[in-house]
C-alpha positions in Angstrom: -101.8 69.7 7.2 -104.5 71.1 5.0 -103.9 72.4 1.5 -106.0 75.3 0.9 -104.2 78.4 -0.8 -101.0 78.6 -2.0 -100.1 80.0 1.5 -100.0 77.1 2.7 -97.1 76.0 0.1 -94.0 76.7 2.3 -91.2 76.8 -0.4 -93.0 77.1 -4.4 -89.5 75.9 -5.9 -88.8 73.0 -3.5 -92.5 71.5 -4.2 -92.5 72.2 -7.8 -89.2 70.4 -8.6 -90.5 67.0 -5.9 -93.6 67.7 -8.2 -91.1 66.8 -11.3 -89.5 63.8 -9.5 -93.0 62.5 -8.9 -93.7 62.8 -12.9 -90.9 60.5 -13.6 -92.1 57.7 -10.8 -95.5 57.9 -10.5 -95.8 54.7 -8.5 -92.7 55.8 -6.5 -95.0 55.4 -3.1 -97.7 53.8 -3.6 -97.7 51.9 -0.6 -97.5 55.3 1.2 -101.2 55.6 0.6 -102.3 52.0 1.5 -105.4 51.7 3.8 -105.9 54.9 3.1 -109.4 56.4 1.8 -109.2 59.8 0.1 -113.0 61.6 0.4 -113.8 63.9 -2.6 -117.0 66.1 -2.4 -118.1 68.0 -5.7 -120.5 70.9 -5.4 -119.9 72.0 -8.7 -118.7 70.1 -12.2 -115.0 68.9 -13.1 -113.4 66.9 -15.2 -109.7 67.6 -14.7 -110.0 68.4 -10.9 -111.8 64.9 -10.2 -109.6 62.9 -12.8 -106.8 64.4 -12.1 -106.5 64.4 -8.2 -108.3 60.5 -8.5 -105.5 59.2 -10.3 -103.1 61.0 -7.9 -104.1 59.4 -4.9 -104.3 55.7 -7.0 -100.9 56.5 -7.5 -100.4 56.7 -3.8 -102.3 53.8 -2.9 -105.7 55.2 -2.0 -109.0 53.7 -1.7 -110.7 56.8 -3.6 -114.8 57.6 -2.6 -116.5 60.8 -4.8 -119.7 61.9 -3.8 -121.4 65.0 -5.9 -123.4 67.1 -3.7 -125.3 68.6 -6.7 -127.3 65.5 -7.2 -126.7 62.8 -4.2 -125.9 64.7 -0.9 -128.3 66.2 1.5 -128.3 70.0 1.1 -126.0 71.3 3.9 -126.8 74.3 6.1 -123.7 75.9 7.2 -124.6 78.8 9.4 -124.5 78.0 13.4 -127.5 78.1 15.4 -129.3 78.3 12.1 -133.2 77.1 12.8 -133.5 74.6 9.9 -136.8 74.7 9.0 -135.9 75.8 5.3 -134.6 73.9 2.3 -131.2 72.3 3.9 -131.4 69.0 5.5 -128.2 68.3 7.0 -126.0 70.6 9.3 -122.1 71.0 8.2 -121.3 70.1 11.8 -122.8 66.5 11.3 -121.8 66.3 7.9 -117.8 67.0 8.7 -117.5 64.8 11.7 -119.2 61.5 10.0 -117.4 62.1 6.7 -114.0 62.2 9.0 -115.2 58.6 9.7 -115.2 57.5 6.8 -111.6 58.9 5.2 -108.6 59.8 6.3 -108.2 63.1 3.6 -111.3 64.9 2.2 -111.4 67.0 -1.1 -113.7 69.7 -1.9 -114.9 71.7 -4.9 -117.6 74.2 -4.6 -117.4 77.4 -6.8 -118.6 81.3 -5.8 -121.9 81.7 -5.7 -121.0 85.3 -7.7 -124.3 86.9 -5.7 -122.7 87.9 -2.3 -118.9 88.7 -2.5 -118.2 88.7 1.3 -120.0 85.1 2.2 -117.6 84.2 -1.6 -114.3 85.5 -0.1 -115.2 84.3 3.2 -115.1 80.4 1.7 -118.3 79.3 3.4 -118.1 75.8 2.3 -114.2 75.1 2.3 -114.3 76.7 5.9 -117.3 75.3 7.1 -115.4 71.7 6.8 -111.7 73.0 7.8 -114.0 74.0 11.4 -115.7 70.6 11.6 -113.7 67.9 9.9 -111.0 66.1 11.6 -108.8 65.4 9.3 -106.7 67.2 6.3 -108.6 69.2 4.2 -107.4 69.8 0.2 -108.7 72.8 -1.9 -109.9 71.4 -5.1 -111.2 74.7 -5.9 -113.0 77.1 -3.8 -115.2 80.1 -4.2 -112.0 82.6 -4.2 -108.9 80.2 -5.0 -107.7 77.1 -7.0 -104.3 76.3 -5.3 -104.0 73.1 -7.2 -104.5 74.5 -10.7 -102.0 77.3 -9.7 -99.1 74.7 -8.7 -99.6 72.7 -11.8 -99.3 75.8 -13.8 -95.8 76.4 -11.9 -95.0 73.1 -12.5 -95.7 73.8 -16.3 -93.4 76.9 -16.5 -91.0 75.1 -14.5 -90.7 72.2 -17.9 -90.7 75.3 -20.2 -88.8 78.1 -18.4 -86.8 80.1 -20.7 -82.5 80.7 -20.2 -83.7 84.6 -19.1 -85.9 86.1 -16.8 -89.5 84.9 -18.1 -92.3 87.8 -18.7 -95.8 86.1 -17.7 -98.7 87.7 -18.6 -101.9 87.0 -17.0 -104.8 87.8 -19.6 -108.1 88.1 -19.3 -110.2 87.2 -22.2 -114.0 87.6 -23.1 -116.5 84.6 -21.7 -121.0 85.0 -21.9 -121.5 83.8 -18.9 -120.0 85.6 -15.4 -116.9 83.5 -14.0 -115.0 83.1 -10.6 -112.3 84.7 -9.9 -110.5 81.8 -8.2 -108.1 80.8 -11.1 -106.7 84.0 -11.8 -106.7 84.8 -8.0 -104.5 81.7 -7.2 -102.5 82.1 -10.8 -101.3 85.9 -9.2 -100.6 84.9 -5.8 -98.0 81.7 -7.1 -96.5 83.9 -9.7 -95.7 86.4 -7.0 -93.6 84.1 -5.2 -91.7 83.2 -8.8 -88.1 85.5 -10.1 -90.1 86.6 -13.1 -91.8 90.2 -15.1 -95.3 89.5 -14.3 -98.0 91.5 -15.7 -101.8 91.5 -15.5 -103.9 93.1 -18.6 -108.0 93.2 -18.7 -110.4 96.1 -19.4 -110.8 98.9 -17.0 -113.5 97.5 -14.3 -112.1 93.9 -14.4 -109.6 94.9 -11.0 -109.0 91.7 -8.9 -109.1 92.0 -5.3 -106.5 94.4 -4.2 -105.5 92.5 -1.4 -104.5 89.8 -4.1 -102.9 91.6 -6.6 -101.2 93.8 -3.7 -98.2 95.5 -6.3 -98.6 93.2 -9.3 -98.4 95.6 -12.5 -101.3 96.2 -14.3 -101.6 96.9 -18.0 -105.0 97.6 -19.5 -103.5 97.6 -22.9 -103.6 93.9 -23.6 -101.2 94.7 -27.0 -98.7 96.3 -24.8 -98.6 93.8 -21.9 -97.8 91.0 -24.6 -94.6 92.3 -25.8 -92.0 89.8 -25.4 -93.8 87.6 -23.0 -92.5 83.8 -22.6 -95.8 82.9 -20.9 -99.5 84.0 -21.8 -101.8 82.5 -19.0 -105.5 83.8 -20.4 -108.7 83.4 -17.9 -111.9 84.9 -18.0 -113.0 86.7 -14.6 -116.1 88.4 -13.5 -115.8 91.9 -11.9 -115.0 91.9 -8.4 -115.6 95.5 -7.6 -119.2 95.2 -9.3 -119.5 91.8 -8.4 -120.2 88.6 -10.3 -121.0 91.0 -13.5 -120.5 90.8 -17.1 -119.2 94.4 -17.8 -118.0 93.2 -21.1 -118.0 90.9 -23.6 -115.8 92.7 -26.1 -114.6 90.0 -28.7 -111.2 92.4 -29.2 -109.6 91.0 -25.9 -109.7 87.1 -27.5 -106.5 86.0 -28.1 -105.5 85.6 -31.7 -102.4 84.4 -33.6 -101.3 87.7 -34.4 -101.5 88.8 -30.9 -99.1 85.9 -30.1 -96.5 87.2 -32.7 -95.4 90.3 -30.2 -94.6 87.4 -28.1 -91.8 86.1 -27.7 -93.0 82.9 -28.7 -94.5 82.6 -25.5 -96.4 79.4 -24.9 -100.0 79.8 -24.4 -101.7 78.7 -21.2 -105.2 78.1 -20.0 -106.6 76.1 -17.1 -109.1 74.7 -19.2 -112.5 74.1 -20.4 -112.3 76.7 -22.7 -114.5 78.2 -25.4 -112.6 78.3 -28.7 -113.3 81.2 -30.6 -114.3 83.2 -27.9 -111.3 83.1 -25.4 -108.7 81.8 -27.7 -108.5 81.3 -31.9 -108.2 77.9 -33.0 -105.2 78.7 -34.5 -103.5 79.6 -31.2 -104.9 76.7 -29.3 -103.9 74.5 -31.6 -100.4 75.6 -32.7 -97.3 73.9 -31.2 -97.2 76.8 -28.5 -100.4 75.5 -26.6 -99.5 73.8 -23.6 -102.8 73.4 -22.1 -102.7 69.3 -22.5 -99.2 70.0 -20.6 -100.9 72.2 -18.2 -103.8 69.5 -17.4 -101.5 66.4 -17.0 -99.5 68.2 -14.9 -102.7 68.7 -12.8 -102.2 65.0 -11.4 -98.9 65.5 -10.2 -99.9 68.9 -8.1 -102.1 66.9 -5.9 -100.1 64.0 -6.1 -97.7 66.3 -4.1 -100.0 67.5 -2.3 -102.0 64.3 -1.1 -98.1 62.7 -0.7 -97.8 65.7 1.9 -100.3 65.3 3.9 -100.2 61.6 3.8 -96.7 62.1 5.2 -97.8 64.6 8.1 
């Protein structure tokens, strides 16, 4: 079993309420996990991601290795037949089949590049090691997805679900530098498979891949969209039509306190790091309707799930 969209969750309310059970017994199987070595390969930065998903598998029982590729790895070439005469030293196909030696689950993170949209979409990296690896593969983030940020946030909702129907909004909010679009992809595809109103709202241009947001409604009046929402989920995303740009930076999409009050009371989420003052006010992040320390603890419990999953298959 690998875990590397949400696809691959086969029933989003059965694994969000074993996600719960797991919260109340952490240790619950820890011997499920013993002798076990969990691999985790960081092409890019985290700090919940590698926390998070660490603890997870300590929970389990799992001899934990972490290797980060942007300053200890060889650089991999992934292309076959590739002539290698150029700046990577190692090819995938090596790499995969001696790191399968060495664990018995391996964990990636490696962000878009946010230069060439199809080699993006097409998840070179995560890919590359589902093809050559021999053993279960887990999506700690990808150039196009983030399935285990996108269960935790069901998990969150799940604690905090209103009596009614809920209405999530998915905001996007102003950032300086160009961002992925893997949060917000992964945040649209679980909250399709949720009983909720779910609406998207960003400036004209800011369009996610259609094949993602399929018929999600779209609202490009961010006011409007906020009306009596439970839930505000706020991400920045660079364009995907015009890709990887900055098309704007307009401080008016930020989310502010009086924003919040055509709310109904809806928490407010974000996956975190985020830049106060620029995505969010401090007012909103730090009123009693932030969740986003919810949101991150909840992040071990996701891949605890997860890892318990594969562990079991």
């Amino acid at each position: 079993m690998n875990y590397l969209t949400i696809k691959d969750i086969d029933n989003l309310n059965e694994w969000v309420q074993q996600a719960i059970q797991l919260k109340k017994n952490p240790f619950a199987h820890q011997n499920l996990g013993k002798n076990k070595t969990l691999g985790m390969l960081f092409f890019n930065p985290s700090l919940r991601t590698r926390l998070s998903t660490q603890k997870a598998a300590i929970h389990l029982g799992m001899n934990v290795m972490v290797m980060n590729f942007t300053g200890e790895g060889w650089s991999l070439e992934f292309e076959d037949g590739a002539v290698m005469n150029g700046g990577n030293s190692e090819h995938i196909k090596e790499a995969a089949a001696v790191i399968s030696q060495y664990c018995d689950v391996l964990a990636i993170r490696a962000f878009a590049g946010l230069v060439d949209r199809d080699k993006d979409y097409a998840e070179t990296v995560m890919n590359g090691f589902k093809k050559y690896a021999t053993i279960p593969i887990v999506n700690m983030e990808s150039a196009a997805g983030h399935p285990l940020q996108a269960l935790a946030d069901a998990i969150t909702m799940e604690e905090l679900k209103p009596a009614h129907r809920p209405k999530v909004v998915l905001s996007w909010a102003p950032h300086p530098k160009a961002l992925p679009q893997a949060v917000a992809n992964s945040f649209v595809e679980m909250m399709q498979l949720q009983d909720a109103d779910f609406v998207i709202t960003h400036p004209k241009g800011y369009e996610l891949h259609p094949d993602v947001v399929k018929n999600s409604a779209i609202e490009y009046n961010q006011e409007k969209a906020f009306a009596n929402a439970d839930f505000v989920y706020t991400k920045n995303w660079s364009a995907y039509r015009d890709y990887g740009k900055v098309l704007s930076t307009d401080s008016a999409w930020m989310v502010t306190a009086e924003k919040m009050k055509l709310t109904n009371k809806a928490y407010f989420m974000h996956c975190l790091p985020v830049r106060r003052n620029v995505i969010v006010t401090d007012e909103v992040l730090d009123s009693p309707q932030s969740v986003v320390i919810q949101q991150a603890n909840n992040r071990t419990f996701a891949a605890q799930l997860v890892l318990k999953k594969v562990l079991e298959k």
